[in-house]
N, C-alpha and C positions, 0 to 999 in steps of 0.2 A: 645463287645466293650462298650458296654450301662452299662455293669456291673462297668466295670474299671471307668468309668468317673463317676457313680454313685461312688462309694467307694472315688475318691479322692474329689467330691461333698460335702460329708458326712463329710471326713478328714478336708477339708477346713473350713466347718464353724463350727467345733467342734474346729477348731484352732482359728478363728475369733473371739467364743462365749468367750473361756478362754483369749483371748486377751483384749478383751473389758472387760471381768470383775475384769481382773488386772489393766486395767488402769482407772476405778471405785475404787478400792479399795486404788491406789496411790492419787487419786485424793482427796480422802476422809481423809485423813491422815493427821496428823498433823505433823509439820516440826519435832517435836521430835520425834513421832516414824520413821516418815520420815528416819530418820537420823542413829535409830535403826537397822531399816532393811539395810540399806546401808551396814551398821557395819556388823553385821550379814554375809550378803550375802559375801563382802569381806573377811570373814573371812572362809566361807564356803567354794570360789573361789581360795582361796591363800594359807592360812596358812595349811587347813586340809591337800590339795595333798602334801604340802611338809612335811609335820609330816608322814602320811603314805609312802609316799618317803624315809625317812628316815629311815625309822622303818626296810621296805623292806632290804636297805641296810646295815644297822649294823647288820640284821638277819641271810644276805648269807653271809658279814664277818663271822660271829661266827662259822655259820656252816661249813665255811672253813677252820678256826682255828680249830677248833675241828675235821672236816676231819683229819686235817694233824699232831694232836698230839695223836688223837690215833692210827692213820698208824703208828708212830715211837714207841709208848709204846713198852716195849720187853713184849713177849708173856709169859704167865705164864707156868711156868713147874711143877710139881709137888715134894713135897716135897719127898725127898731121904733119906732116915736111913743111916748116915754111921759112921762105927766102926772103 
């Protein structure tokens, strides 16, 4: 048991240390980059999942389209000589 409360002992303030050093590094910032990162992170937050959202879905379209036009194509027979 001494193990487990050690480990999340350990988890905790490696989460504490990186909390504190981001809210040092916001703190330090000037309202432009400030503003920067906002942008950023918003953009990293919103716009990328729904571009890869996308992307996903026009992708199983196509390849559904394409499933169901080459199941119709007529199959090829070979060409026949005739007199």
């Amino acid at each position: 048991m001494t193990k487990i409360s050690a480990l999340f002992n350990e988890i905790f303030q490696a989460f504490s240390r990186a909390l504190r050093y981001g809210l040092r590094l916001i703190g330090g910032m000037s309202p432009q980059a400030l503003l920067g990162a906002a942008l950023v992170l918003a953009l990293v937050c919103a716009v990328l999942p729904l571009a890869l959202t996308l992307f996903v879905i026009f992708l199983l379209v196509k390849l559904a389209f394409g499933a169901t036009v080459i199941a119709r194509r007529p199959r090829y027979t070979p060409y026949k000589d005739v007199e």
